[in-house]
C-alpha positions in Angstrom: -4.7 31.5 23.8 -3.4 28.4 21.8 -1.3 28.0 18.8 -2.3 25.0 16.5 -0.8 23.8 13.1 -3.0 21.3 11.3 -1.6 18.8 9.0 -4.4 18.5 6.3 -4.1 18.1 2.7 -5.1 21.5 0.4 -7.4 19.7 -1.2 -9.1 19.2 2.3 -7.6 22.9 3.5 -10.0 24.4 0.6 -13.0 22.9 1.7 -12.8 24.1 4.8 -11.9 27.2 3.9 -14.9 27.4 1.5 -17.2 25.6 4.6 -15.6 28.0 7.6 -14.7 24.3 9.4 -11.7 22.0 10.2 -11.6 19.1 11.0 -9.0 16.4 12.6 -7.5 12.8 12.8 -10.0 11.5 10.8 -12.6 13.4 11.6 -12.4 12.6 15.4 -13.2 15.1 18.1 -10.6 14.5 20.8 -7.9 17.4 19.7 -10.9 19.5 18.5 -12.2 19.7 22.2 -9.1 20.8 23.5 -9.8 23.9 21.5 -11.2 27.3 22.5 -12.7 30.2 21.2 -10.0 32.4 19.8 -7.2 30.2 19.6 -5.2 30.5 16.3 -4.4 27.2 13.5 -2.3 27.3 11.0 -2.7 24.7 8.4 -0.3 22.8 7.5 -0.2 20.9 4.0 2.1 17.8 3.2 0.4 16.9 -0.1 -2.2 18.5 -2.5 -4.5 15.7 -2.2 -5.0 12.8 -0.3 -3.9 10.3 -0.3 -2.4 10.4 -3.6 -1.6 14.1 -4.6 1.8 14.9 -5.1 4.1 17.0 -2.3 3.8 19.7 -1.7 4.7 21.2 1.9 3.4 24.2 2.5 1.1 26.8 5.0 -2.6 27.2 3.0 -4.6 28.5 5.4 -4.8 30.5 8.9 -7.7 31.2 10.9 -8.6 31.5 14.7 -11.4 29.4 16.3 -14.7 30.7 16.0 -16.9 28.5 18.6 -17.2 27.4 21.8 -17.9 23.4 21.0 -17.7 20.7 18.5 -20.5 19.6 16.6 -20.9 16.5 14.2 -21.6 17.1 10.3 -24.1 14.6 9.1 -22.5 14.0 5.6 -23.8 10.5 5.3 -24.7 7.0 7.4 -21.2 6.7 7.5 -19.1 9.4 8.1 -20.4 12.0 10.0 -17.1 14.0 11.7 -16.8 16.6 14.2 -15.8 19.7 13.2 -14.9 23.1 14.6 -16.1 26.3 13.2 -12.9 28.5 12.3 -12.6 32.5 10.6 -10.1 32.5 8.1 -7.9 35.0 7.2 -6.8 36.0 3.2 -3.0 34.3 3.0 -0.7 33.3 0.3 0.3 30.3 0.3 4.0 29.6 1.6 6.3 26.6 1.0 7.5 25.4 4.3 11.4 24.5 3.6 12.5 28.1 3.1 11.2 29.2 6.3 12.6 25.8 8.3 16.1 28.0 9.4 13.6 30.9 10.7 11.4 29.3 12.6 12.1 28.6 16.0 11.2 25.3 16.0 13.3 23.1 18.4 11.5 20.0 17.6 10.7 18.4 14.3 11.8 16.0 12.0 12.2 16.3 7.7 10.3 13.2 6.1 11.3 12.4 3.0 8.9 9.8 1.5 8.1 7.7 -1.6 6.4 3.9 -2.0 9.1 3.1 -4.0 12.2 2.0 -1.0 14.5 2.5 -3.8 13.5 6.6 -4.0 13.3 6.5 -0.1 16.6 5.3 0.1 18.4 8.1 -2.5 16.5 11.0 -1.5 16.7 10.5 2.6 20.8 9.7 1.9 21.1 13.3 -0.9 19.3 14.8 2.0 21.7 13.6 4.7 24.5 14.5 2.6 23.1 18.0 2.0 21.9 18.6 5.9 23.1 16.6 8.3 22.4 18.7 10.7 18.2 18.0 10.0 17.0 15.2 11.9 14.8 12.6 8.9 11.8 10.6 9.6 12.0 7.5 7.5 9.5 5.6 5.7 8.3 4.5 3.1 4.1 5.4 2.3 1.6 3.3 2.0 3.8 0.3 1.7 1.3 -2.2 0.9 -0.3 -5.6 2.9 1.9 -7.4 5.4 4.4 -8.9 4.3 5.1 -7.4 1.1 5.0 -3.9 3.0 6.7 -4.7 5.4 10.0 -6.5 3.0 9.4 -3.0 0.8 10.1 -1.0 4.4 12.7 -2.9 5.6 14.5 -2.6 2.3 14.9 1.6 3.0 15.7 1.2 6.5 18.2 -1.3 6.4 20.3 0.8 3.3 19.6 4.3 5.8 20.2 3.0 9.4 23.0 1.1 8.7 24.7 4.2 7.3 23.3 6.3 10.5 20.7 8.2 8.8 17.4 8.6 10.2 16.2 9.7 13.6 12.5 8.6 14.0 10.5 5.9 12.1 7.1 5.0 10.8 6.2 1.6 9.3 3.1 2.1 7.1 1.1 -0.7 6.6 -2.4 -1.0 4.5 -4.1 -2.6 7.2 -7.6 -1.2 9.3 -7.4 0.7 13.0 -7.2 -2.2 15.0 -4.3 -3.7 13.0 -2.4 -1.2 13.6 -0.5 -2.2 16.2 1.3 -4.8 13.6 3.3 -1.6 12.3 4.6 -1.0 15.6 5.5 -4.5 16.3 7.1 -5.0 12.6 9.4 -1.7 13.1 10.7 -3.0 16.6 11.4 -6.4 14.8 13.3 -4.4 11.8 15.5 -2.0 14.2 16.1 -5.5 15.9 17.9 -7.3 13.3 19.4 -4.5 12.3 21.1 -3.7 15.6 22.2 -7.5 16.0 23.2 -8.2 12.2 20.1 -9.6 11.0 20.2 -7.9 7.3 19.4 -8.7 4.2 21.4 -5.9 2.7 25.4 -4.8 3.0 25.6 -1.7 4.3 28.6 0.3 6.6 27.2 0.2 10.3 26.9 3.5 12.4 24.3 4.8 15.0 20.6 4.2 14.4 17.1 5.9 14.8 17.0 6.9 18.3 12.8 6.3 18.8 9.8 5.9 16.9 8.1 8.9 16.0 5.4 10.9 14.2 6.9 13.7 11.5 4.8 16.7 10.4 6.8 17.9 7.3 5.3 15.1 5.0 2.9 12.8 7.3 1.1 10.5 5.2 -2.1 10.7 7.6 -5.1 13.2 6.3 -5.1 15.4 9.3 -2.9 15.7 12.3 -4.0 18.2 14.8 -0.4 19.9 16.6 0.1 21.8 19.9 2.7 24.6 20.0 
């Protein structure tokens, strides 16, 4: 038996809920086959809606995996995901941030975002003040088109990593599938002129991010399917 947490917005939790489904990244059916009859998931929710609802970080739904095989919904011509059929349980749903001292998880990272770099900035540093002791994701959402986005999310990590706040990253570019690629390429460029001087911003130096990473506390993405 497995242990799943997907990161899905409630707005998207309720559906399935309502449907006896899940879905995952986007609707694709890698993770999903990995799944077995009986395995439990725990859904995890960053935001109310996607892509635009506000936070909200918190459990909404459990259930345990009632089929042996994916099979494809035919919404419409053009999206037509692969689902998995699930039993869900009655559960109350619990904010995730009480419970983070509890849980025995070793791994994970607090994310902290905004599009605004300005509110990226003052709530990852209050945070780092509060808990240093919490690894942060940084970024900033849905930044916008290269290169605006990419100025908007250099902004936050310059002020952050030169003070030594922030362990992973994730640049977040409007941009399709096979551009993304581009947001790997511009964070390597940014953690680059940081670490050589190259800044457009004053800030004291210290230790930066140690590696690019993916956060489930607040990821941006619709759904993430986890392995614990």
């Amino acid at each position: 038996m497995t242990y799943w947490i997907n990161t899905v917005s409630r707005g998207h939790v309720q559906r399935g809920v309502a449907g006896g489904f899940t879905q995952a990244n986007h609707g694709k059916p890698q993770m999903l086959r990995r799944m077995a009859r009986g395995d439990w998931i725990v859904f995890y929710s960053p935001k109310t809606d996607y892509p635009d609802g506000p936070a909200l970080q918190a459990f909404t739904a459990i259930g345990q995996v009632a089929d042996d095989e994916v099979y494809q919904a035919d919404l419409d011509p053009e999206f037509q995901p692969w689902r998995r059929k699930i039993e869900f349980l009655p559960c109350a749903e619990t904010p995730i941030r009480p419970l983070l001292d509890e849980l025995d998880f070793t791994r994970y990272c607090v994310s902290l975002k905004d599009s605004d770099p300005r509110e990226v900035i003052e709530v990852n540093r209050r945070f780092a003040e509060a808990r240093p002791d919490v690894p942060l994701h940084l970024g900033v959402t849905e930044a916008g088109l290269p290169p605006d986005g990419i100025i908007k999310t250099r902004i936050a990590f310059e002020q952050l990593i030169s003070r030594g706040i922030g362990d992973t990253i994730r640049v977040s570019l409007t941009v399709p599938n096979d551009r993304k690629p581009e947001e790997i390429a511009a964070g390597r460029q940014i953690l680059d002129d940081i670490a050589n001087g190259r800044v457009r911003s004053v800030a004291e130096r210290r230790s930066g991010p140690k590696h690019f990473g993916q956060n489930i506390l607040n990821r941006p993405e619709w759904q993430s399917l986890t392995k614990f």
